[in-house]
GUVEX-358311 format. One record per residue (C-alpha): x, y, z. Coordinates in pm, 1 decimal. Layout:
REM GUVEX-358311
      east     north        up
         X         Y         Z
...
This chain:
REM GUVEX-358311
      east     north        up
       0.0       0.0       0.0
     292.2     249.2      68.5
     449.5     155.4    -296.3
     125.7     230.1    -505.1
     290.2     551.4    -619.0
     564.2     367.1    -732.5
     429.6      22.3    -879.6
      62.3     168.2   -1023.7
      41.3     518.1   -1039.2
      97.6     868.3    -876.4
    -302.1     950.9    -889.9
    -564.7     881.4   -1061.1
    -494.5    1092.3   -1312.7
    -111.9     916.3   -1363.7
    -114.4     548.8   -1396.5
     176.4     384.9   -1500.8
     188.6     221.1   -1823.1
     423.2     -69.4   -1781.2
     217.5    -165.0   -1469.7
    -119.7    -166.7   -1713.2
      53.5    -413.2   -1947.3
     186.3    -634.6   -1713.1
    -175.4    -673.0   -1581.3
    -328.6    -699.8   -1926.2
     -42.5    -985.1   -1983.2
    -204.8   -1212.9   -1744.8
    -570.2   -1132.9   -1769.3
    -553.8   -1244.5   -2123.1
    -362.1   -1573.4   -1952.7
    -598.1   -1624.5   -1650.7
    -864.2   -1405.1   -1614.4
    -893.4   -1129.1   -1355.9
    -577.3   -1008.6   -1123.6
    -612.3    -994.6    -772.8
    -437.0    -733.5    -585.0
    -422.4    -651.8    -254.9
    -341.5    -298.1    -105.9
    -261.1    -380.2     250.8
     -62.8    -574.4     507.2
      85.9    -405.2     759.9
      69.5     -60.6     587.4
    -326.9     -92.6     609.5
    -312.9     -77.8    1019.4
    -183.0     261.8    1109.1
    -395.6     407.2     747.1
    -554.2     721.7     800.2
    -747.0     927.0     548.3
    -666.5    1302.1     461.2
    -870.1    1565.5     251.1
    -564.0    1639.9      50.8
    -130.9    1588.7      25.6
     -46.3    1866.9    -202.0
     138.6    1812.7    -535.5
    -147.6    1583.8    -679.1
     -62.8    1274.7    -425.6
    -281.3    1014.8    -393.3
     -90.0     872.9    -101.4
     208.5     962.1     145.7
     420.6     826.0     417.8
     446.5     921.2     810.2
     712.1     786.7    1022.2
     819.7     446.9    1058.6
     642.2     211.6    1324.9
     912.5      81.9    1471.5
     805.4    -185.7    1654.2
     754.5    -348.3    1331.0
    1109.3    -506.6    1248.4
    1012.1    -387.4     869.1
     953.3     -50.6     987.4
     632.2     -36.8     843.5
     544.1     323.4     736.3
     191.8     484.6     846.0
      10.7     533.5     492.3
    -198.8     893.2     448.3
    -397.5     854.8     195.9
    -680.4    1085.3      23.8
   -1024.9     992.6    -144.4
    -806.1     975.3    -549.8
    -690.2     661.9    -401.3
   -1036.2     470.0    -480.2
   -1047.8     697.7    -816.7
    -662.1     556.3    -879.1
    -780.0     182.4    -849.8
   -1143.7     255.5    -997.2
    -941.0     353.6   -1312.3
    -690.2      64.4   -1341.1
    -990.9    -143.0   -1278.3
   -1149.5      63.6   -1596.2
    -871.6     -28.3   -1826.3
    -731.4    -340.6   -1729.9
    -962.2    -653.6   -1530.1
    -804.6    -608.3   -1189.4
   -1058.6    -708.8    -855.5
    -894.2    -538.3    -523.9
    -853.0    -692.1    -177.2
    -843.8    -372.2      73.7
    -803.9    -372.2     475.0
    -926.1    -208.5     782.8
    -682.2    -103.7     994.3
    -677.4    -242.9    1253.3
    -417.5     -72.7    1497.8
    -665.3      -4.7    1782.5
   -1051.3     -77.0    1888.1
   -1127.3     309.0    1772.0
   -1205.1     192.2    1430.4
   -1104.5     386.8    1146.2
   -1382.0     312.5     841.8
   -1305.3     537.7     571.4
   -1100.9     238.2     316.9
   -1386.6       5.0     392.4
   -1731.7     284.7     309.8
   -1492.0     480.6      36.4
   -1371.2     149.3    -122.1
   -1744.2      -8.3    -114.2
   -1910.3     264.1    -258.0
   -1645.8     374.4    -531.1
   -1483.9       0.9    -660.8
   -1827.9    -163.4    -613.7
   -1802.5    -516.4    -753.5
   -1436.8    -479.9    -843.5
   -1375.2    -475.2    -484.7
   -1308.0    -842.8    -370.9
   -1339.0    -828.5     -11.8
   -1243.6    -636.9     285.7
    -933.2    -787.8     551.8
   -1010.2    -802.4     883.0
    -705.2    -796.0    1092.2
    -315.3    -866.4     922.6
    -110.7   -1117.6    1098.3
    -281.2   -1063.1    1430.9
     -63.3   -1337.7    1593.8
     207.4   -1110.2    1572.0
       5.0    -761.6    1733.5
     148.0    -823.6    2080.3
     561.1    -924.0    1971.8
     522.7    -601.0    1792.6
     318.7    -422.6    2041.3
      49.3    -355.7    1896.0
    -116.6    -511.7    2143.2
     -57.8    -626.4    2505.6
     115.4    -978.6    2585.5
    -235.7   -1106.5    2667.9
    -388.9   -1108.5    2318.7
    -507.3   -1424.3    2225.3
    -678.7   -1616.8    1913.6
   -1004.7   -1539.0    2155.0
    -894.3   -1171.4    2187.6
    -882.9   -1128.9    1755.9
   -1253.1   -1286.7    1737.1
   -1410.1   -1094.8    1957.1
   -1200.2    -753.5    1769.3
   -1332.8    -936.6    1464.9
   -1679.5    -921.7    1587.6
   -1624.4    -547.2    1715.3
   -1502.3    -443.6    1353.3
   -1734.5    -620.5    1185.4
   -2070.9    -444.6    1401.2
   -1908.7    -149.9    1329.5
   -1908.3    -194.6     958.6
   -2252.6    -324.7     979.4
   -2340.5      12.5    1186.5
   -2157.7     211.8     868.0
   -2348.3      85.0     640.1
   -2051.7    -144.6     480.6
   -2142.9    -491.2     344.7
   -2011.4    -797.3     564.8
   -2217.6   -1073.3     441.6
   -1971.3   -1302.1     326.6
   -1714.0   -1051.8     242.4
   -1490.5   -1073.2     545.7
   -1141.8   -1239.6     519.1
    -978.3   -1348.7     856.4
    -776.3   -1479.4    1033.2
    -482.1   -1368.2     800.7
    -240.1   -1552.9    1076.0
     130.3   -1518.7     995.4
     167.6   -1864.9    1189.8
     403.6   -1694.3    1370.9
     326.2   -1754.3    1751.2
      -7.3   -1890.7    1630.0
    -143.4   -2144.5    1386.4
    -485.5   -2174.3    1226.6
    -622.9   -2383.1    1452.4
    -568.3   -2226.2    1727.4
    -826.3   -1971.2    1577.5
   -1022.9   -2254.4    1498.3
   -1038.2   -2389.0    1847.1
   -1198.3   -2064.2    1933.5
   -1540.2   -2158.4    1695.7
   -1429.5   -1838.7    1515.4
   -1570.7   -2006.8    1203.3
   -1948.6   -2021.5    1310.2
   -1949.2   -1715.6    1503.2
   -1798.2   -1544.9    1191.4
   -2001.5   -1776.0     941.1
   -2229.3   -1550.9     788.2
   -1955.9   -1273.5     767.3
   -1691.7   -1465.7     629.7
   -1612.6   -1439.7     245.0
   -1266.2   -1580.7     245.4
   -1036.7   -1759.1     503.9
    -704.0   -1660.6     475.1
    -313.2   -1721.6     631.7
      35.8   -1528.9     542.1
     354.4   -1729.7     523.2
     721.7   -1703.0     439.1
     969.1   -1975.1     439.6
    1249.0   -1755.9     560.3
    1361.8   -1401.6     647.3
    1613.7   -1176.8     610.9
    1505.3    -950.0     876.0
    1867.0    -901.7    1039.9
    2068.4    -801.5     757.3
    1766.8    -532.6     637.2
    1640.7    -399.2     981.8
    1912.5    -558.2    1214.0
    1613.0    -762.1    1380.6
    1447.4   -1056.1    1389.8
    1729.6   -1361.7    1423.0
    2046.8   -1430.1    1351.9
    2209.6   -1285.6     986.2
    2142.2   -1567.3     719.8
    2431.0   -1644.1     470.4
    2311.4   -1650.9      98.5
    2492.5   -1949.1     -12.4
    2331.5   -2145.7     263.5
    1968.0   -2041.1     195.2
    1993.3   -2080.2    -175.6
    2010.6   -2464.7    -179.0
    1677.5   -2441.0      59.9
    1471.2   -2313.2    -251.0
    1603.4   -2544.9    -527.3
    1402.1   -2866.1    -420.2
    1032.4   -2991.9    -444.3
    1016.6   -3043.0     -59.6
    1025.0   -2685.2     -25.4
     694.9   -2614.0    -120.8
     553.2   -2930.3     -25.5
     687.4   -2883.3     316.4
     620.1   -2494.8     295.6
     208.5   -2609.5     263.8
     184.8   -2922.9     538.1
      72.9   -2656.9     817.7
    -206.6   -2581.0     638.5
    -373.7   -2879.8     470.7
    -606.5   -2916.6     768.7
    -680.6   -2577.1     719.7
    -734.1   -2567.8     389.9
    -983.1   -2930.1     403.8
   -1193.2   -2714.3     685.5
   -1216.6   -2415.0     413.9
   -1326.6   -2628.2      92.9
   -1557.5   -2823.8     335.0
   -1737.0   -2487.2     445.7
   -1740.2   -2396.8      94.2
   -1515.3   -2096.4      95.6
   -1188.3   -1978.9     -64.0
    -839.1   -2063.7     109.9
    -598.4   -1748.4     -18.3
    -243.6   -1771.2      74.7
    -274.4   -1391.7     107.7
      96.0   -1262.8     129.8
     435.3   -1441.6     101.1
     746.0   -1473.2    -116.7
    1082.5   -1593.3     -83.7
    1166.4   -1460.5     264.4
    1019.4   -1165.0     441.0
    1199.6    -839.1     510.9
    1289.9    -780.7     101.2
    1407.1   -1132.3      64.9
    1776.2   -1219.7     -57.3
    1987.2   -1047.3    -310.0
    2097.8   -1314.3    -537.2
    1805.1   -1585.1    -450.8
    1470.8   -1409.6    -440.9
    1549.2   -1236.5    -822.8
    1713.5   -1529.8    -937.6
    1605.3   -1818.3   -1195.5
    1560.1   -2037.2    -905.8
    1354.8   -1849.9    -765.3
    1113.7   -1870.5   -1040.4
    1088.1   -2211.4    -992.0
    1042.8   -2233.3    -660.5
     778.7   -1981.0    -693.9
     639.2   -2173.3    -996.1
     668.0   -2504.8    -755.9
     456.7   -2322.9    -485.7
     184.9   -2214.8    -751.5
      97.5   -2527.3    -843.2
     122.7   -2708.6    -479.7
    -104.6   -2427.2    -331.6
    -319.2   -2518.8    -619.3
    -293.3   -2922.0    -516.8
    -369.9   -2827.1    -186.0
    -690.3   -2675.8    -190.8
    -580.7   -2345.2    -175.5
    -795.4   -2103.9    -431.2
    -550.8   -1839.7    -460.1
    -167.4   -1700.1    -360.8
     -26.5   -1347.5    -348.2
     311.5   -1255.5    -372.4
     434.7    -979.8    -208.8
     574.2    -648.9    -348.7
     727.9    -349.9    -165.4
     980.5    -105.9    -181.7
    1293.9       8.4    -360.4
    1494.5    -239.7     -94.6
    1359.0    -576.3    -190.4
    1465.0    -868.5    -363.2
    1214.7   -1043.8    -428.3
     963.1    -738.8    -613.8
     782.4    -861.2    -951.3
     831.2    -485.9   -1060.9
    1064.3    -223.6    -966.6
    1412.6     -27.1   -1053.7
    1656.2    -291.9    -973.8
    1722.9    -655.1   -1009.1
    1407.7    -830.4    -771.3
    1117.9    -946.2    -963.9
     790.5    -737.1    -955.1
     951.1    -434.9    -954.2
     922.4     -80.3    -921.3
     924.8     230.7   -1116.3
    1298.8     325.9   -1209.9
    1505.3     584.0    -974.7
    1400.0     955.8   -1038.3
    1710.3    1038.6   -1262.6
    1550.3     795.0   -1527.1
    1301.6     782.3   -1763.5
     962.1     591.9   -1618.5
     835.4     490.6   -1893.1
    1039.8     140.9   -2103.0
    1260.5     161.9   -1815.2
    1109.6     -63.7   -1553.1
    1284.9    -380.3   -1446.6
    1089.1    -753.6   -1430.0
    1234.9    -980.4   -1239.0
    1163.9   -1377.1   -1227.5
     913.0   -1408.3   -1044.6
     699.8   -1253.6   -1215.1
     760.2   -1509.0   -1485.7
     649.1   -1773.2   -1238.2
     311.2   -1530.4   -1239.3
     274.8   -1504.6   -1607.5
     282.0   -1884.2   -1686.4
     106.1   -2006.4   -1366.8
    -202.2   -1753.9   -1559.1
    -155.2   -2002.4   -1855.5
    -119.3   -2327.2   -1675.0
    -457.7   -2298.5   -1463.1
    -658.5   -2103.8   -1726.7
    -939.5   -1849.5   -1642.7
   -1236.1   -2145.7   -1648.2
   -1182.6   -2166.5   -1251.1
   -1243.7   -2545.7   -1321.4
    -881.8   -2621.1   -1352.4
    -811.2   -2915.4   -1134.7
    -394.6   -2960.7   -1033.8
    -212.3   -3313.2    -976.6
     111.4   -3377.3    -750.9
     217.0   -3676.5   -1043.4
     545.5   -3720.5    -808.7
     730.0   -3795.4   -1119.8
    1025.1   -3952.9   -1126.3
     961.2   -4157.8    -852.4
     899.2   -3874.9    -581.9
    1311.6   -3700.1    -769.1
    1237.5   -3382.5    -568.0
    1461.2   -3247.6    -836.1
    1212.6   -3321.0   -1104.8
     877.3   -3233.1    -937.1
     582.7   -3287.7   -1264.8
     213.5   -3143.3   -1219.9
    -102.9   -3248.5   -1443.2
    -385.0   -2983.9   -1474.3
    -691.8   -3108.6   -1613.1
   -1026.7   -2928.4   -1717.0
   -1328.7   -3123.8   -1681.2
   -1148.1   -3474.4   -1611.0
    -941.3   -3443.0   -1882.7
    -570.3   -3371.3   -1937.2
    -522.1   -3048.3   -2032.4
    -141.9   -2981.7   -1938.2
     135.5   -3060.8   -1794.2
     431.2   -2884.7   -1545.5
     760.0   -2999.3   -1625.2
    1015.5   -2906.3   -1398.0
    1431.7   -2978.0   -1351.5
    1634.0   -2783.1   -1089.1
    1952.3   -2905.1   -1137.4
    2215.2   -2672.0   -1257.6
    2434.2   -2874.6   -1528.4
    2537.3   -2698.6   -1857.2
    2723.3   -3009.0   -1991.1
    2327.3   -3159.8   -2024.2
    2409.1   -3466.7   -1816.5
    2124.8   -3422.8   -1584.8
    1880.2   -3312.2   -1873.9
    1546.4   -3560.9   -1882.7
    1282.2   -3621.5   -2104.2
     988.3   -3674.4   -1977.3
     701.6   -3967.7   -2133.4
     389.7   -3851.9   -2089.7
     108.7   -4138.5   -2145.0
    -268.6   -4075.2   -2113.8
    -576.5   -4174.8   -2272.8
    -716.6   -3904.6   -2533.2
    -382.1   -3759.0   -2625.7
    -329.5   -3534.7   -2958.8
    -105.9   -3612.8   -3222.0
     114.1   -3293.3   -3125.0
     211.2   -3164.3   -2817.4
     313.3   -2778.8   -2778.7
     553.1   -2711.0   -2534.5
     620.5   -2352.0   -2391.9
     990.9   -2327.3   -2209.4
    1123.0   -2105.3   -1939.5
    1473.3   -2064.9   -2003.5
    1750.4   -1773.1   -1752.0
    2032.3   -1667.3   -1896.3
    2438.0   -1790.5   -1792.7
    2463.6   -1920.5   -1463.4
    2200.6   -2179.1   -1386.3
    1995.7   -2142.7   -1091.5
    2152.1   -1825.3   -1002.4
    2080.9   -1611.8   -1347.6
    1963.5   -1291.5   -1280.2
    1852.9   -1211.8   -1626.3
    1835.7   -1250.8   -1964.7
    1487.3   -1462.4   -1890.1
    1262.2   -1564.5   -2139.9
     933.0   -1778.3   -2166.3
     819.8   -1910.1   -2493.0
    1112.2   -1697.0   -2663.9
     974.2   -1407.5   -2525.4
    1138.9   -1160.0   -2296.6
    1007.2    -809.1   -2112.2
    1397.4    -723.2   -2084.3
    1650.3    -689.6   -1880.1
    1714.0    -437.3   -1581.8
    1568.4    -122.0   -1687.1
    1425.8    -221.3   -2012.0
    1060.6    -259.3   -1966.6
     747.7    -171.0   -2074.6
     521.3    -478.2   -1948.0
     548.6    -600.7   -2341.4
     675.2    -909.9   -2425.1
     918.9    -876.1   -2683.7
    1099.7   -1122.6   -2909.4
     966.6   -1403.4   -3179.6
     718.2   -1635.7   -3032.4
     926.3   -1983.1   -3011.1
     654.9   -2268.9   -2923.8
     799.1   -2624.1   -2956.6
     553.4   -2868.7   -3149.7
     609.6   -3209.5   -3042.5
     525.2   -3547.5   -3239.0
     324.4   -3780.9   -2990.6
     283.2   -4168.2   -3118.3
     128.4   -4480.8   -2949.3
     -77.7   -4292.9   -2694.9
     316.0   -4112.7   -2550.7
     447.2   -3754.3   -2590.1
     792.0   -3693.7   -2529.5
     944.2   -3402.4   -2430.3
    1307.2   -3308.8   -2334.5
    1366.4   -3082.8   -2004.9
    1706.5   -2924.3   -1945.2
    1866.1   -2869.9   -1678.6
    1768.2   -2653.1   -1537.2
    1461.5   -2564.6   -1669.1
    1085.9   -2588.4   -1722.9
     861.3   -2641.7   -1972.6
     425.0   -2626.2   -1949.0
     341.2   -2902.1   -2230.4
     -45.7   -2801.2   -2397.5
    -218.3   -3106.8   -2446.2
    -552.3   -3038.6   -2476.2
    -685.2   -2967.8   -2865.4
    -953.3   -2753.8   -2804.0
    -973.9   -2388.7   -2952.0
    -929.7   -2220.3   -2598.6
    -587.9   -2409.1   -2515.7
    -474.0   -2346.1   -2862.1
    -514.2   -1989.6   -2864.4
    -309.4   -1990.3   -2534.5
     -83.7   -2208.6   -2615.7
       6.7   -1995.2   -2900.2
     -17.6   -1666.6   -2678.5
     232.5   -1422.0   -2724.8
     222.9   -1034.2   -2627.7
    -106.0    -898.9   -2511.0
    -335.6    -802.2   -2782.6
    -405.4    -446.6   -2545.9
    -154.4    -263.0   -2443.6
     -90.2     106.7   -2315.0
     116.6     373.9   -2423.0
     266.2     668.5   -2270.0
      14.7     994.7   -2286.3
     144.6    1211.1   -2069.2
     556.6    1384.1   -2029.9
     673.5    1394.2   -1696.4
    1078.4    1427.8   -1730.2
    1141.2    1793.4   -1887.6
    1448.2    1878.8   -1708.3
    1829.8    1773.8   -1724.8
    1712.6    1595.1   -2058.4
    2039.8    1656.4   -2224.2
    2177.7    1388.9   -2438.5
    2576.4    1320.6   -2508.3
    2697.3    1149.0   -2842.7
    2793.9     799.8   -2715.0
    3131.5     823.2   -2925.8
    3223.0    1160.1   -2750.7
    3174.7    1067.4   -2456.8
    3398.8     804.4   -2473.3
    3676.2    1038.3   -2556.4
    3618.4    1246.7   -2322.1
    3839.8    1403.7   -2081.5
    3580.2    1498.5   -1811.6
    3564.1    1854.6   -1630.3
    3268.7    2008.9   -1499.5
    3024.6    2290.5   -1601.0
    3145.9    2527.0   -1437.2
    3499.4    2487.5   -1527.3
    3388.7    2522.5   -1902.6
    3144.7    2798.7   -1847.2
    2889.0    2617.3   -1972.5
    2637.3    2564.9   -1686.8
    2616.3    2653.4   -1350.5
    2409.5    2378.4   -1199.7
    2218.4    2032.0   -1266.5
    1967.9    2141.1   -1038.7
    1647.2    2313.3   -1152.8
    1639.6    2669.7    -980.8
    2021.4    2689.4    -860.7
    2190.6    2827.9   -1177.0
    2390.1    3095.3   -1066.0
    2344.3    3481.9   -1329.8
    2681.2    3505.2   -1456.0
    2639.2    3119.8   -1618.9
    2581.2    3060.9   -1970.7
    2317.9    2805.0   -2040.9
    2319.4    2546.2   -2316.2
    2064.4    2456.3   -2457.5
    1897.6    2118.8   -2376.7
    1700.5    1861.6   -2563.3
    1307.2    1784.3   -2408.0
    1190.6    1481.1   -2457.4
     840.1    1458.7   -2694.4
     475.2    1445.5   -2601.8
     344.1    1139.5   -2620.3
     -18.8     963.0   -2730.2
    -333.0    1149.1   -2546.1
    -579.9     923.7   -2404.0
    -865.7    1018.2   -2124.8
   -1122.8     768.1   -1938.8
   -1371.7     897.1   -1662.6
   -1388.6     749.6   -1358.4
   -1590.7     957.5   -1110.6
   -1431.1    1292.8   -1079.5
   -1120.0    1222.7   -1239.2
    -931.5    1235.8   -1585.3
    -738.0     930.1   -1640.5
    -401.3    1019.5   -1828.2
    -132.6     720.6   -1813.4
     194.3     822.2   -1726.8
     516.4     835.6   -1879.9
């Protein structure tokens, strides 16, 4: 909630482009995105008439009994007109929270967010990580699973009293099975107290942290080389999931969703070197589709600021990552990293139907090296998850896979993820199906590059199809025209251009092959300019002239009160 600025937009009059495509890349894949403005942001929220400067949202203080240092977001009402309009271009359905910092409850995200998203708001979170209030003092060492239900109940007559739907649009507990589990809310018959309230049951999990070296908190420092190895297995998921099968058999019994509604590859930013890495797009990828396996109806992977690893968007190597530093063009100049990969073909591999039904096939005979998934639609085979993540370049530990099932097609079509040098640890130079969004400051949320979909010969009821090492591949099987046209997918058919030009100063632009020649010195020393800094040019400087970037495409869609321009 504190990054909005920099992931989706400055207002709702400046959107960001790249983060429209990327959006519009996986709704075409898997139907509507769900996104979530919360976590602990969302408790200390308050609600302004106005920041100044066009600001949709701003940042007080640190709390710093959070070991994140969780920021206090102020926002104003253009945040609802900001999300109404992404929701107006591009299929996105929000998750928002109450915050939930004291008793004296604060209902201005749950009436404005009701009344302004309407249906495109998914439900409202009751409560974030509440087994962690009292170790960060939010509330006093007494608080108990008891304690939460009967705040649970408090919020939720409140709402009631403000006119805000509850009927089966809560989601609790949101436990961070920290120093509780689920069923210690459970025990508490929080479910049919809650029952007619509850929309979604919900937990947050990370497999690790990195809390010492980012905050100094939290542990012990972790050493890189030692974690790595922890993520490059198919018991890491599998064993990631086990607190939460009962959990997620009492859900699908009750007949509501199970969300995994935050994690990643550690919390606190995750690791430099791991949680942007190739490997980490297949653990992440590995996750997907055991969450899926599990009973679990959804997963959202975190983002946040400029100082994590593991972002799907962003201005340095993590992988959903944010808007590029200030001294850079916004606009083609975003930087993917591989998770968001993991995202994109997770979209394909369950399909928008929501009938999509996932298969642990514990191929190779359980090789948690070579974990394999079946999907099937309807009780048929529809695909398959190929995975290998072992690190050999000589290709001694490359498999092919047989893949025998009643009903097969003559051809297979297989779609590969492939990193660039260095295994496991790549950093870049990804690409799925052929197709890249770029490297580190090179994106626009297009996929670029010539589609490159493998057709594979299938004979005697068998397909078989080779899988590096390390790699993945998501083998189409089914020959119906919906698979087809996915299996064939390559960049969005709507995307978003720039309409609006936001970086007129210190625009200049140097001849590459002078600037290699050149012999340095300063402004000043050459008379030429005084400063590089708008305002601070002294009288007796000359000034060169400068070269302004152009005006882009114009574009404008209502929403409310506001004028939707997308931002360059």
């Amino acid at each position: 909630m504190s990054v909005i600025n920099q992931v989706i937009g400055r207002n709702s009059t400046h959107l960001q482009p790249p983060f429209l495509n990327l959006m519009q890349t996986l709704v075409e894949r898997g139907g509507p995105v769900r996104i979530r403005l919360g976590g602990n942001t969302q408790e200390f929220a308050f609600m302004v008439d106005d920041l100044g400067d066009g600001k949709a949202v701003s940042k007080q203080k640190a709390e710093t009994n959070n070991p994140t240092e969780t920021p206090a977001v102020i926002y104003t009402m253009d945040l609802f007109y900001l999300m109404a309009n992404v929701s107006s271009l591009v299929d996105v359905r929000w998750v928002l929270g109450v915050p939930f910092n004291d008793t004296d409850w604060r209902l201005e995200i749950a009436q404005h967010g009701t009344q302004v998203l309407g249906d495109k708001l998914l439900a409202l979170q009751v409560g974030n990580e509440p087994d962690l209030y009292a170790a960060h003092g939010h509330r006093p060492d007494t608080y108990t699973p008891a304690t939460y239900s009967d705040e649970f109940a408090s919020c939720s007559d409140a709402l009631d009293a403000a006119g805000v739907r509850t009927q089966n649009y809560l989601i609790g507990p949101s436990v961070a099975t920290g120093d509780w589990r689920p069923e210690d809310v459970w025990n508490t018959g929080f479910l049919d107290r809650h029952r007619d309230r509850l929309g979604i049951l919900a937990v947050e999990h990370y497999p690790d942290n990195n809390c010492f070296a980012m905050f100094g908190a939290n542990g012990s420092p972790k050493v890189n080389q030692d974690e790595f190895p922890l993520f490059l297995n198919h018991t890491a998921p599998v064993s990631l999931i086990q607190p939460y099968l009962n959990s997620s058999t009492i859900a699908r019994d009750r007949g509501l969703p199970f969300y995994m509604l935050e994690t990643n590859t550690a919390s606190c930013g995750g690791f430099p070197g791991i949680s942007n890495s190739y490997g980490a797009a297949l653990w992440a990828l590995d996750y997907g589709f055991q969450l899926a396996y599990s009973n679990f109806s959804g997963g959202m992977l975190h983002v946040g600021g400029q100082n994590v690893f593991y972002n799907r968007i962003r201005s340095e190597p993590h992988c959903f990552q944010l808007a590029p530093p200030g001294s850079r063009s916004a606009y083609s100049e975003f930087t993917i990293g591989s998770i968001f990969y993991s995202a994109l073909i997770l979209s394909e591999a369950l399909g928008s139907t929501g009938t999509a039904q996932v298969v642990d096939l514990q191929g190779n005979n359980g090789n948690i090296y070579t974990p394999q998934y079946a999907v099937y639609e309807n009780g048929k085979l529809a695909r398959v998850a190929l995975f290998n993540y072992v690190t050999d370049a000589n290709g001694g530990n490359d498999y092919t896979a047989t893949i025998r099932a009643d009903g097969l097609p003559g051809n297979a079509k297989v779609k590969y993820l492939q990193g660039g040098e260095g295994g496991v640890a790549a950093i870049k130079d990804f690409k799925y199906a052929g197709q890249t969004f770029g490297n580190q400051f090179e994106v626009d949320g297009i996929l670029r590059g010539d589609l490159d979909v493998q057709t594979i010969s299938c004979s005697d009821g068998a397909c078989a199809i080779h899988v590096p090492a390390p790699g993945f591949a998501l083998v189409f099987l089914a020959d119906d025209a919906d698979d087809t046209d996915i299996a064939d997918k390559a960049s969005a058919t709507k995307t978003f251009a720039t309409t609006a030009q936001t970086k007129t100063l210190n625009t200049a632009t140097v001849d590459p092959s002078v600037l290699a020649t050149a012999n340095g010195m300063n402004g000043t020393e050459r008379g030429w300019l005084g400063s590089t800094s708008h305002g601070s040019v002294t009288g007796g400087a000359r000034r060169s002239r400068v070269r302004e970037g152009g005006l882009g495409w114009v574009a404008a869609v209502v929403v409310g009160v506001s004028m939707l321009y997308v931002l360059v």
